[in-house]
VOROGU-795366 format. One record per atom (N, C-alpha, C, O, CB): x, y, z. Coordinates in steps of 0.02 Angstrom, whole numbers, plus 50000, padded with zeros to 5 digits. Last residue first. Glycine has a CB too. Layout:
BEGIN
XYZ...
***
This chain:
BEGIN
465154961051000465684958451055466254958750985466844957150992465474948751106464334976551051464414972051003465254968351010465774971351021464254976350932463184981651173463874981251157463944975451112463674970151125464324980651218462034989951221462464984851209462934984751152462954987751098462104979751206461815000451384462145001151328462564996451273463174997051266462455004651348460955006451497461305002851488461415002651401460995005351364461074997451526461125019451625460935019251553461215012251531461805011751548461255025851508460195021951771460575019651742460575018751679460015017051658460665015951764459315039151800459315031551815459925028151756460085031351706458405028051801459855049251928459845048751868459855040151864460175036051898460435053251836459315054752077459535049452042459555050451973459075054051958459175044252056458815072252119458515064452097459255060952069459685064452043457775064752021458955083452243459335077952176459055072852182459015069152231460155075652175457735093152260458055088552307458355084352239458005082452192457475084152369457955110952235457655105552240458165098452255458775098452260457255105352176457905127052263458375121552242457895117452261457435119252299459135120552274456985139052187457315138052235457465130452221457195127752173456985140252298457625147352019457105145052064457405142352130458015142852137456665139552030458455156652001457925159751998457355155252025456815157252047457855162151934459615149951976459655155252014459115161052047459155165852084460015157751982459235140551898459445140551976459575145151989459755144452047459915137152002459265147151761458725143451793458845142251879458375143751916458675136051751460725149151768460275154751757459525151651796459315153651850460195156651665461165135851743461405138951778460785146251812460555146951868462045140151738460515131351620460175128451684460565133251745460225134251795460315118951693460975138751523460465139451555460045138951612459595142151640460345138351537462405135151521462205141951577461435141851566461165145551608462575151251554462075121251473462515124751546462365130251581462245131051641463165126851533461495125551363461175119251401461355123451474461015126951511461625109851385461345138351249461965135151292461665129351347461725132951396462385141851339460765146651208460685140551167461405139051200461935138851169460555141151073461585161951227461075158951200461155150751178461565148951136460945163351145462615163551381462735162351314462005158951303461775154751341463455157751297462125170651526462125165551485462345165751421462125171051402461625163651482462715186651588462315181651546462495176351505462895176651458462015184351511463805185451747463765186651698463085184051663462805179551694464315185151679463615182251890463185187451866463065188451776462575190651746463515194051898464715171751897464025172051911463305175651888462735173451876464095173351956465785178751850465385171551802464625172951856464095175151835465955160051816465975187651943465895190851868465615183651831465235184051784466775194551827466265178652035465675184452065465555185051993465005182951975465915192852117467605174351996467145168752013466445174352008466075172751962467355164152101468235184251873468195184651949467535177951953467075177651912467925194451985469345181151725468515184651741468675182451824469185179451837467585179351691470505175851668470645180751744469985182351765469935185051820471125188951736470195167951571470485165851636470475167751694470445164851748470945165751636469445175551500469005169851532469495169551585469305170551643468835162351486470655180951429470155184551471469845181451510469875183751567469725187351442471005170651372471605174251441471155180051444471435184851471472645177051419470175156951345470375166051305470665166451391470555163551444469395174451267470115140451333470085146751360470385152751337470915152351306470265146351411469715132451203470235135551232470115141551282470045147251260470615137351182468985114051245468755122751221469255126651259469345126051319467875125951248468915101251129469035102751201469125109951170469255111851113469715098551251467695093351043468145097051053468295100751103467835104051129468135099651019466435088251083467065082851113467765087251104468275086151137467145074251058465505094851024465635092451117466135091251141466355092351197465385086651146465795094450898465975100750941465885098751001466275101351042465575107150929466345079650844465925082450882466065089050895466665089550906465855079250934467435077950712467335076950769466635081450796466455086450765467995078250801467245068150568467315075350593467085072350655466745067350663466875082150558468725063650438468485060650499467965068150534468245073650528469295057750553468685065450255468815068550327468195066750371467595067250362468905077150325468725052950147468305057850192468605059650257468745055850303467615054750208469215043950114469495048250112469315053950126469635059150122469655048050076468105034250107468835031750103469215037150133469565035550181469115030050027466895036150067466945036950146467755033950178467945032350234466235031750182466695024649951466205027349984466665030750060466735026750107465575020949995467135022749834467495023749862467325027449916467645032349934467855025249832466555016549700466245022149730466695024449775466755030449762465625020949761467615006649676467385011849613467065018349639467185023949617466785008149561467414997549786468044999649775467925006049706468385010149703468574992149756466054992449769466194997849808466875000449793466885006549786466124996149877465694992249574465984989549623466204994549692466484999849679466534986249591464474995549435465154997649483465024992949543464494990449560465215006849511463754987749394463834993549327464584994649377465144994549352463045002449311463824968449415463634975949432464034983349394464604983049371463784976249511463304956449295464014958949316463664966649354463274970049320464694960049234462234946149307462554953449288462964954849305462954953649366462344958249299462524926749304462144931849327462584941349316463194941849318462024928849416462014917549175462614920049190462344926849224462054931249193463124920649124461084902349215460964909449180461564913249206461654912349266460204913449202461374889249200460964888949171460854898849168460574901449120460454883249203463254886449242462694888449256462064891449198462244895549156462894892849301464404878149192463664874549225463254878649257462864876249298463754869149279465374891249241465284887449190464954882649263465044882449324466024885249131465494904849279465194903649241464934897449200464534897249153465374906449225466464916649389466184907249385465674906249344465174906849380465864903449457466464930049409466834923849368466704918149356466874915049305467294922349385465974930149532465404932649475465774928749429465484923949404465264941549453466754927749633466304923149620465914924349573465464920349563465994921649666467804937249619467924930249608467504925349600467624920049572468214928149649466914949549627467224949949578467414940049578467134936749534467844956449586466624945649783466054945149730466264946649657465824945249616465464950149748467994946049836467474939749848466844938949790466654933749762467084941149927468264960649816468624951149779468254946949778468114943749728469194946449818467444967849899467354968349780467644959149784467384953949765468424977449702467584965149996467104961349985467044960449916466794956049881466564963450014469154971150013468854962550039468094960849981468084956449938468454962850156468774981449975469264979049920469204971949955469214967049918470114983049910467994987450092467564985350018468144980249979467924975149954467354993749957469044985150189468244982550191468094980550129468054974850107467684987950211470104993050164470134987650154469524982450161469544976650142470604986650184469395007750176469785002750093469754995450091469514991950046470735003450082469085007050299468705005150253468625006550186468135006750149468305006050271470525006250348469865001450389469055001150323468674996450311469535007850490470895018950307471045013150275470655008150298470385005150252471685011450281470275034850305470165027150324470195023650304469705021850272469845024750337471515040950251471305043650287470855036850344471045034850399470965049350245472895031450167472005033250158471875037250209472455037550230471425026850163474005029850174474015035350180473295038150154473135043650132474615037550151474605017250331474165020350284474095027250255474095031750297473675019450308475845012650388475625018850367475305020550318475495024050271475975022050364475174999750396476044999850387475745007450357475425007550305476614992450319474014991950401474194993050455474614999250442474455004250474474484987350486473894984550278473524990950284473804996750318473895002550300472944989750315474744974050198474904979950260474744984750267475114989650267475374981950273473894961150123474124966550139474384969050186474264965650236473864969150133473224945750032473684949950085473854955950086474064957250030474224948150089471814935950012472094943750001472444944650048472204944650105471634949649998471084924349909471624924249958471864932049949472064934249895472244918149941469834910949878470034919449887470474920149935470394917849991469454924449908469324897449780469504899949855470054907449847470554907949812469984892449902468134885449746468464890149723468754895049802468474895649857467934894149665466874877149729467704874049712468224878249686468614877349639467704868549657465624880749741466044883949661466694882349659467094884149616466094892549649465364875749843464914875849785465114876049719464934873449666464554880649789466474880049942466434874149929466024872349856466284868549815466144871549988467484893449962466764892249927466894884849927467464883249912466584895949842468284901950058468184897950036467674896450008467204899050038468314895550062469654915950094468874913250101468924909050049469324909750003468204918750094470654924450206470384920350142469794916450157469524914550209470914915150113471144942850211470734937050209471034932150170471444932750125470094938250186472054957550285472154949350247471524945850256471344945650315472794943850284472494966650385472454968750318472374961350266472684960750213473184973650302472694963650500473234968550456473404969350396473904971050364473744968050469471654957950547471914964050547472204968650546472184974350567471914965050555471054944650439471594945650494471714955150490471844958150438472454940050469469624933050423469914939950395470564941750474470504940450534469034947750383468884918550336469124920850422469334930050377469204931950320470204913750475467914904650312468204912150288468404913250354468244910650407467644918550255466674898050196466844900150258467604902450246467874902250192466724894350314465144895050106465574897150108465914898650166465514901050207465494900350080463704890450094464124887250126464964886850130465324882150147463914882850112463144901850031462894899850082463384895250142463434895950203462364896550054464474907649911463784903549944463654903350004464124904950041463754896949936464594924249872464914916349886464404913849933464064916549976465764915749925464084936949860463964931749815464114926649836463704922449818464214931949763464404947449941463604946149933463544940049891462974937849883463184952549895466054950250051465514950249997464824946750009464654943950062465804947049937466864943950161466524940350118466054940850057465774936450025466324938050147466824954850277467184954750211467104948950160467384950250107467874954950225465734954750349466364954350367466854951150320467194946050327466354951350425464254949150245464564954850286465064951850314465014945750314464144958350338463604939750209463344946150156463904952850194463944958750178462194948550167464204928050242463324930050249463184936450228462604938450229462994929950326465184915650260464934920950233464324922850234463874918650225465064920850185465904910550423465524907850356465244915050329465104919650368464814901350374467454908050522466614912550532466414909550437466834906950400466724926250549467984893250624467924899050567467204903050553466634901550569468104895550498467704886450739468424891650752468274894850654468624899650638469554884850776466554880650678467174878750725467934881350707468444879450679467224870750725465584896350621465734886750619466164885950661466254891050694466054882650549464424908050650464974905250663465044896750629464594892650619465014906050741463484914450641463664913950570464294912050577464714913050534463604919950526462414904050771462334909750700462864912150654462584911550600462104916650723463324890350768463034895350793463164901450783463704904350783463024894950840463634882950630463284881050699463184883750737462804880450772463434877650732464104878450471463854883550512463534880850576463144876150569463384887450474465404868950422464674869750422464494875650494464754875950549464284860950430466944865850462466654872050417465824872350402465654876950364467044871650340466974854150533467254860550565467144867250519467254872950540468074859450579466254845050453465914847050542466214853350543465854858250553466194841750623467234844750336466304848350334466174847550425465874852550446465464840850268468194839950414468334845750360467494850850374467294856050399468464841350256467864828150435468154831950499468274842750462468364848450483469224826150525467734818850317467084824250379467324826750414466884829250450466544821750428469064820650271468404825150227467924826450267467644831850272468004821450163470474820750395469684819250352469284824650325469184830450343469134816050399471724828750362471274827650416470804825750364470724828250308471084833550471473144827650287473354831550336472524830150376472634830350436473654840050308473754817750157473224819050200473424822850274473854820450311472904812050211474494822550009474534819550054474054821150116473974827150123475124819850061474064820449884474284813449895474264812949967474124807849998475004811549865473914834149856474314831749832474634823949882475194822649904474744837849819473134835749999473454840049925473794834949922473974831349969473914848049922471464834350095472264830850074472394835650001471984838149963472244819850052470284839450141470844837450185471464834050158471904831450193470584833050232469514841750048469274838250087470024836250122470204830450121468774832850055469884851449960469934842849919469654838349996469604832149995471104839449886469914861950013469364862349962469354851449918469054847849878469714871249887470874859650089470264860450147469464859450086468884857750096470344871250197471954860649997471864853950037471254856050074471124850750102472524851350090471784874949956471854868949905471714861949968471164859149963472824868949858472324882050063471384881450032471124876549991470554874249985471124887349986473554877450058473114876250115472284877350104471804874350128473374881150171474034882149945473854876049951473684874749992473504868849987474124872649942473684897549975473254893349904473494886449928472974883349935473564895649804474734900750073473874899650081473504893950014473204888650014473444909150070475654899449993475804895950017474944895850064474684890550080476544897250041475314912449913475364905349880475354901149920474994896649899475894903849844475434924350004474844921149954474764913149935474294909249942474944924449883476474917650150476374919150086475724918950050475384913850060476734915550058476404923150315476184916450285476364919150193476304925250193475144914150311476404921250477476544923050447476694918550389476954912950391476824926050472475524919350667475924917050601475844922050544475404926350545475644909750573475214927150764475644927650751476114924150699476714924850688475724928050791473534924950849473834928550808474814927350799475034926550857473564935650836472764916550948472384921350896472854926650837472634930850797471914926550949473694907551012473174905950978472704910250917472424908350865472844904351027475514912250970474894912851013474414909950953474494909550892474704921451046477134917250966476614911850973476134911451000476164910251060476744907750991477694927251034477564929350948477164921650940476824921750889478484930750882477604928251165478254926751136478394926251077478964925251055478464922251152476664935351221476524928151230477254924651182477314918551172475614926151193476784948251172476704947651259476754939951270476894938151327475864950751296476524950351053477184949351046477194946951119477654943151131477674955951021474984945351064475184939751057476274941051030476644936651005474524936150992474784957951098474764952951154475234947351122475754945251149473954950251174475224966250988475584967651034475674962051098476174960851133475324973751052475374960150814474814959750885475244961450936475754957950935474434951750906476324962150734475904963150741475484966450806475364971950832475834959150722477984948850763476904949050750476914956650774477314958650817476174941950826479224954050651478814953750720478254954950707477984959050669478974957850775479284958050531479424950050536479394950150616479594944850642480264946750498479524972550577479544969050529480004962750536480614961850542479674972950480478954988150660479194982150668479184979050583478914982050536478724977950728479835003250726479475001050676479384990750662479914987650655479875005450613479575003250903480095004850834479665001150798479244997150818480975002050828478975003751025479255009450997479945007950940480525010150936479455013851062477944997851067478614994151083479154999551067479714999551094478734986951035476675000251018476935004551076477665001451097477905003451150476365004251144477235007250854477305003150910477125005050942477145011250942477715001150932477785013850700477735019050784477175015750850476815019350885477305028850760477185005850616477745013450608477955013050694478455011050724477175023750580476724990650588476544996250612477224998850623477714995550636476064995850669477404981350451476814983750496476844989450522476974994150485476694980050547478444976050310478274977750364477464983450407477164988050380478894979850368478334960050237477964966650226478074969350298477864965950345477114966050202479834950450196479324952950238479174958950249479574963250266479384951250286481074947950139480424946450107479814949050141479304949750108480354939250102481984953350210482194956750144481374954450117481064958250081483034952950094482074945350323481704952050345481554953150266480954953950255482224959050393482414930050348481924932850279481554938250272481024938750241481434928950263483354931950441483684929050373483084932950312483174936450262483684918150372482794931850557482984937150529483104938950468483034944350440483354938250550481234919950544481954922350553482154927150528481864928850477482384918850538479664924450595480084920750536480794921650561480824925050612479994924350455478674919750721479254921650723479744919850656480134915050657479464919050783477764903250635477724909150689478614911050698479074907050689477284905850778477354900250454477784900750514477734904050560477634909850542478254901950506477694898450284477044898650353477554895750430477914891050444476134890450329478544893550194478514901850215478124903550252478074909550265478384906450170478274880650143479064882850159478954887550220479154886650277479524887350089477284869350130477184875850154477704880250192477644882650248476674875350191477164858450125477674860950094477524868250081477634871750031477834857050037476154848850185475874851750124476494856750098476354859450045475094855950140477044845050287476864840650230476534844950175476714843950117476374834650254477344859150363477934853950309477514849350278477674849550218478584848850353476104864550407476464864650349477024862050327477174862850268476544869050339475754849750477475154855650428475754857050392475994852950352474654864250470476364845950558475754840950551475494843250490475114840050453475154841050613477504850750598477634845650616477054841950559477174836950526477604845150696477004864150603477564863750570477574855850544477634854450484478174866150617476064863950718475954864450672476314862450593476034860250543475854868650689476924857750829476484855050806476284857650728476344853650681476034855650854477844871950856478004866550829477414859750795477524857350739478424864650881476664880050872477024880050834477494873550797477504871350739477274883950859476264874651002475764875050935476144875050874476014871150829475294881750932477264860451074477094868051058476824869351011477004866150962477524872051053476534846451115477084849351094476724855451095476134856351110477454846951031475694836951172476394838551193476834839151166477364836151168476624835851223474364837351133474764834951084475414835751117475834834851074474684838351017473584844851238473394839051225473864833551187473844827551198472864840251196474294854251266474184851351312474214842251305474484837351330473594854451328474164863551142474814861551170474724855451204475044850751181475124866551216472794864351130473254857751094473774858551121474014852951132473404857151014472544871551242472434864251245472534859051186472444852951185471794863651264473134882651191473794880051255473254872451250473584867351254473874886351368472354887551083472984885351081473524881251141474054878351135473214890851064471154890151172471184884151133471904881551113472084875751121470794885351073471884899551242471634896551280471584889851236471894884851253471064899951307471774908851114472514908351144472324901951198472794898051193472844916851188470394908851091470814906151028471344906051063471624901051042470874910250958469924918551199469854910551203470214907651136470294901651147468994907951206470694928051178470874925851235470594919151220470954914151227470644929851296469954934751088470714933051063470964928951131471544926851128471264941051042468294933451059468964934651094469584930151076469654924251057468854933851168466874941051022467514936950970468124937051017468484941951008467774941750884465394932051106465964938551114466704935151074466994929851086466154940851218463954927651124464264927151097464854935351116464724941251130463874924951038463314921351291463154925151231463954925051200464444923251233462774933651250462964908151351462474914151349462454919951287461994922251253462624917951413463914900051351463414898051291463284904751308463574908251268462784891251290464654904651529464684899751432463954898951418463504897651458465094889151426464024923051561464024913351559463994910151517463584910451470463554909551585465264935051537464514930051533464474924751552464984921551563464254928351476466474934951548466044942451528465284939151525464794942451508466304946851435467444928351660467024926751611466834934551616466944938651660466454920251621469164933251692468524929651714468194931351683468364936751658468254929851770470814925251676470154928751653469464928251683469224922751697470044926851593471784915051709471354919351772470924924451727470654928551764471944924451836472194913951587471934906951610471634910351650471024909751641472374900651636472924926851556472424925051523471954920851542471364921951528472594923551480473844929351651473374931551651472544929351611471954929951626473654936251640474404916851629474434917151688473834923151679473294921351703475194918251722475174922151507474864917451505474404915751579473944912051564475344912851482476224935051564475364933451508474994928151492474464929151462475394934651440476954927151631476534930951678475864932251596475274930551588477104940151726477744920451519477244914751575476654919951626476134917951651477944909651647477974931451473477654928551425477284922951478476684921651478478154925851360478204941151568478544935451539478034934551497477624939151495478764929351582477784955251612478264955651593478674949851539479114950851497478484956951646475964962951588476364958551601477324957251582477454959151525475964954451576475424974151562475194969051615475734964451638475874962851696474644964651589475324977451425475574983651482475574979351557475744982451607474884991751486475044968351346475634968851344475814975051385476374977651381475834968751280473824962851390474424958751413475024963051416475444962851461474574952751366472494968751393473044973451377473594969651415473844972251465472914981651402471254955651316471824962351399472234964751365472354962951307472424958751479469824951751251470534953651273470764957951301470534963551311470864954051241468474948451252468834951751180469604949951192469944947051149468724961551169468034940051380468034944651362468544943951300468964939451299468114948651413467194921851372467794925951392467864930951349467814929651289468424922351395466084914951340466044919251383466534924351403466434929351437465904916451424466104906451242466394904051312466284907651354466324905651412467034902951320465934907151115465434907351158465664904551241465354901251282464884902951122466684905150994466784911851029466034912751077465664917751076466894918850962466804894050949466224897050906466124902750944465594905750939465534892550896467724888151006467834887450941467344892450934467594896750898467774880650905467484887251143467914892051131467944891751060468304896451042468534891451166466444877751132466194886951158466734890351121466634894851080466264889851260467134869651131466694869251061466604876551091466774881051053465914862751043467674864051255468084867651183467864869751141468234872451100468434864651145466784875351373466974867451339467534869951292467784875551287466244862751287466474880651546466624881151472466824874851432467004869651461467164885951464466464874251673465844874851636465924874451549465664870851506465514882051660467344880751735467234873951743466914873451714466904867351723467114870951787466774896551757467584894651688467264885851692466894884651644468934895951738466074897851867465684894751776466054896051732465874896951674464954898251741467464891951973466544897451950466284892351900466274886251893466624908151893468674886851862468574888851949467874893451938467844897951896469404894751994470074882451770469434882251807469124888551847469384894051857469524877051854471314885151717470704887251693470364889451732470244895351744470394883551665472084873451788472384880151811471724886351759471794892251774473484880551778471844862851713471554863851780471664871551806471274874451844471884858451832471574859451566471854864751594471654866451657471284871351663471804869451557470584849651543471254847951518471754853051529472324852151506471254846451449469604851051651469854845051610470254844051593470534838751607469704843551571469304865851584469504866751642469804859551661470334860351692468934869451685468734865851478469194866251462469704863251531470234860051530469194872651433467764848751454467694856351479468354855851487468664850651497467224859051547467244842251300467684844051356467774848551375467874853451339468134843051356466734841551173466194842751218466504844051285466154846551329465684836851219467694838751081467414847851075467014848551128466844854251145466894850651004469084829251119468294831151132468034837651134468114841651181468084829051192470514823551047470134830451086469424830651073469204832151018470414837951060470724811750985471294815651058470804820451092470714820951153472144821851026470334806850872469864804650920470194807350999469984805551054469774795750910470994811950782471154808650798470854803550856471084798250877471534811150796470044822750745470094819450696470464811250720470314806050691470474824150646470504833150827469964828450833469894823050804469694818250836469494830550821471724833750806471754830250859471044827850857470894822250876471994833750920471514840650673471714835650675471794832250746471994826550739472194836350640470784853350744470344846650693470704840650664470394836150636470034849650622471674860750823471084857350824470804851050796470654845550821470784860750806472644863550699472674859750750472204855650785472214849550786472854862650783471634872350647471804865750595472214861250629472264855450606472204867550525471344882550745470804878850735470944872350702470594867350714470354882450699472694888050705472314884850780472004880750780472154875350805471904887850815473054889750588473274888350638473044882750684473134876750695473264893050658471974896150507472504892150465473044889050516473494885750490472904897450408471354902550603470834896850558471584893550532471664887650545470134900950476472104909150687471464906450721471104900050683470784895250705470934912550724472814916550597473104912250636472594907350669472754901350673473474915750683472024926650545471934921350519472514916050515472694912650468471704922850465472404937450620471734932150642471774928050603471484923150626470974934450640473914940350536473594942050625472974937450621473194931750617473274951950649475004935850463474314936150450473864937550511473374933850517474134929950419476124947850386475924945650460475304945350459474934950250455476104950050517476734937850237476464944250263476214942450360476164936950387475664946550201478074940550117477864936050172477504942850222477694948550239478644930950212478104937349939478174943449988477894937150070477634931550068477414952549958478374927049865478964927049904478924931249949479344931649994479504928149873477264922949794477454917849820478094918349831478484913649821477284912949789476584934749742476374933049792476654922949833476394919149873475604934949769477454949349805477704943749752477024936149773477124933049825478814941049778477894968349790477564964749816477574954549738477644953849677476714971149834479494976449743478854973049730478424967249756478614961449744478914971649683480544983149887480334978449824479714975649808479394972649851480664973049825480855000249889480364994649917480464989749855480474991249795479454997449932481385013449838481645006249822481295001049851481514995749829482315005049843480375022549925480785020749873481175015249879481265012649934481165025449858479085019150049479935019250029479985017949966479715012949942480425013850065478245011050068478055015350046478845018850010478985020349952477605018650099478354990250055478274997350074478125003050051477795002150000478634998850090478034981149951478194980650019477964984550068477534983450110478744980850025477234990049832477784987149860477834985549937477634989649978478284991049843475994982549701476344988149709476994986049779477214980249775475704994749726475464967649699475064974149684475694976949718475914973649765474194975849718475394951249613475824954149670475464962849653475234963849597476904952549656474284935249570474544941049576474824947549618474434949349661474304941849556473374923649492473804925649539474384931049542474914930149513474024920949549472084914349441472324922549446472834921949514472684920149571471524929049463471964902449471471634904449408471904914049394471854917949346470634902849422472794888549532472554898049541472494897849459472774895049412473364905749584471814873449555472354878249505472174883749515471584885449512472384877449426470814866249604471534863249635471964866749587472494863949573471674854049635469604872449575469794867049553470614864249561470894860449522469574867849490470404889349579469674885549572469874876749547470284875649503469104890449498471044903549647470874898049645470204892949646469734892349686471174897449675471734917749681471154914649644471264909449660471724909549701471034915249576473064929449766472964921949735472184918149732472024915349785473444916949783473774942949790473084940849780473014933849743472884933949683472704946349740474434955449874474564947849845473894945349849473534945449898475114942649890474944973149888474554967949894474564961449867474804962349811474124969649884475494986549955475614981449914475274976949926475244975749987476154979649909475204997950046475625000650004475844994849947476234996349902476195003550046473475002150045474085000850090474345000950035474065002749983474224994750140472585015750022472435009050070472885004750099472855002950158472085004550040472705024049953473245024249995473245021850030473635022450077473425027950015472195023049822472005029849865472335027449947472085030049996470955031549867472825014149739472835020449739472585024649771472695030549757472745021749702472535003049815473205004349811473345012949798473735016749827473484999549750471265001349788471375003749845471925005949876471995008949929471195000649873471214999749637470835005749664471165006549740471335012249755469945004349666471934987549616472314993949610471775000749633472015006349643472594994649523470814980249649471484979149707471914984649694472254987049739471984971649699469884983849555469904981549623470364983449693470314986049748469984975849611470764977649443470584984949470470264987349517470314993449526470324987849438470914966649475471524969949426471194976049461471464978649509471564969249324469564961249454469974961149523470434965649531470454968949584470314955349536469064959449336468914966249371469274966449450469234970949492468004967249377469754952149258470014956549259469564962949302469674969049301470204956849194468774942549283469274938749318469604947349329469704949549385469774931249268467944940949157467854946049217468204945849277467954948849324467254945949238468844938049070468564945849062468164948649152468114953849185467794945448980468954923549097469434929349115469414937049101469844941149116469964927749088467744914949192467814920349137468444924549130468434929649164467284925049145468054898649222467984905449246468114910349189468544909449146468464906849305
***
């Protein structure tokens, strides 16, 4: 890899730092079973004295990419074990599921977010136990019919999580611990860290609806509703301690001697299978933060508080970004700091790769993180939507005095007002239904 151009990350990651995208970042490279770049960006927090972001001591709340470094790697070792059938309906191994065309759904739906089950509930205004949120979730009822159409829900990744519970009799968590990160010695990956390691952990959102600032609590409000263990969100993880988990998925399922799931159980669950989904991970295609360069057979997840990692199989190379966008941003839209500074890495890490290739492709004159397209742009609202102050004249006008009064020019309202008054009334038509799709 080129280290001249290795250094356009360096600035990359400090462009978004500086316009107030979040307040510290951890960024670990890797190519060939060695970070090739590894590195901590500005602090914890915004606070004075914050300690410097580290990327193999800051500990960050990885929200979705619990789903791939979690869930899904549960998954694929029970498959792996011949325990869990992707073709099993869920309802099979969770009777309390069933019931309609839930009986229907499989596991493989719920990997590739085709089960039909909606985005997610508002558990955490719903419910009081963590057993009453679970209870809601299993009684979901479909937004479609399995396979029909695709919708990203956090409900079926929590649903997949209770059928390894199910299946492996134990708790995801504990399972995980048990299977994934203690052998690969993955100290700092964990659901619920202990109090002990607040001093290392980036904190999140200011002002909750729980109402206090949190740190080393998930994040995700549902998955605090599910007890900080859940399928779609609540581990917490280090830069580094990712790099050897990309490290074993890029060696085909084993680090360092030791085997955590087969090399084909590796390629079934990361080859693409319905449209830019794979099993329980999404694959790169020019969009959702993956950048324009990493291959075809690249795959990847992104978490919403500010974190990817992504994988290249082609280039035996793997991208790791933590942050706390979340944690009082002082971009205006941090949502899309952290967009481009996703996709610059991905295509800054893969333009690096230079060696065995027959033509070293251009480096671009600028990077989105350089243009800074719409970072800091004032949000503008509609004049529709601005709500309109009445004048304490308007207030007291007489119902008789609006009537008579004139229209305001180029007003819709009082035109049509004015218009009725002058023709005679007619019979209400129906207005016909608007339908409106929706991106899941």
């Amino acid at each position: 890899m080129s280290a001249e151009r290795l250094s356009n990350i360096d600035r990359v990651v400090r462009r978004g730092l500086a316009a107030g995208g979040y307040p510290g970042a951890s960024v670990v490279i890797g190519r060939r079973g060695a970070a090739v770049f590894e590195r901590g960006y500005g602090h914890l927090g915004w606070t004075p004295g914050s300690p410097a972001v580290s990327p193999d001591q800051t500990i960050y709340d990885l929200a979705s990419l619990t789903k791939v470094v979690g869930t899904t790697t549960a998954a694929m070792i029970l498959y792996d074990e011949g325990r869990l059938n992707l073709d099993a309906t869920v309802a099979s191994i969770i009777p309390a599921f069933g019931g309609g065309a839930k009986d229907r759904v499989t596991v493989r739906q719920l990997l590739t977010h085709h089960s039909g089950l909606p985005a997610g509930k508002e558990l955490w205004r719903m419910a009081v136990t963590r057993e009453q949120a679970k209870g809601i979730v299993l009684a979901a009822q479909l937004a479609c019919n399995p396979g029909d159409c695709f919708i990203y829900s956090d409900l079926g990744a929590d649903v997949l999580g209770w059928v390894v519970e199910t299946v492996s009799g134990q708790g995801l968590d504990q399972f995980l611990a048990e299977r994934v990160f203690g052998p690969l010695g993955m100290a700092d990956t964990r659901f619920n860290p202990a109090p002990s390691l607040a001093s290392r952990i980036a904190p999140t959102e200011v002002s909750p609806p729980r109402g206090y600032p949190l740190k080393g609590e998930v994040h995700d409000e549902n998955a605090f509703a599910l007890g900080g263990v859940a399928g779609h969100a609540g581990l917490f993880s280090t830069a580094s301690d990712l790099a050897v988990f990309a490290t074993m998925m890029l060696n085909g399922g084993v680090y360092e001697g030791v085997r955590i799931v087969s090399d084909t159980t590796v390629a079934r669950f990361t080859a693409r299978t319905s449209g830019t989904r794979a099993l329980g991970w999404d694959t790169a295609d020019g969009d959702g933060g993956s950048g324009e360069i990493l291959s075809s057979r690249a795959y990847g997840h992104t978490g919403y508080t500010g974190t990817s990692l992504w994988i290249d199989p082609d280039r035996n190379m793997f991208v790791v970004l933590l942050t706390n966008r979340v944690h009082a941003a002082r971009a205006r839209r941090p949502e899309r700091v952290i967009a481009d500074v996703r996709a610059d890495l991905a295509d800054a890490a893969a333009l690096a790769v230079i060696e065995g290739l027959d033509e070293i492709p251009l480096m671009p004159a600028t990077f989105r993180s350089d243009r800074a397209t719409g970072w800091n742009t004032a949000v503008r609202r509609s004049r529709r939507s601005r709500p309109r102050r009445a004048s304490k004249a308007r207030k007291t006008v007489t119902k008789r005095a609006v009537s008579t009064a004139k229209p305001r020019p180029g007003t819709k309202a009082t035109a049509a007002k004015a218009t009725a008054r002058k023709a005679p009334a007619k019979k209400p038509v129906a207005a016909k239904p608007r339908t409106t799709a929706r991106k899941g």
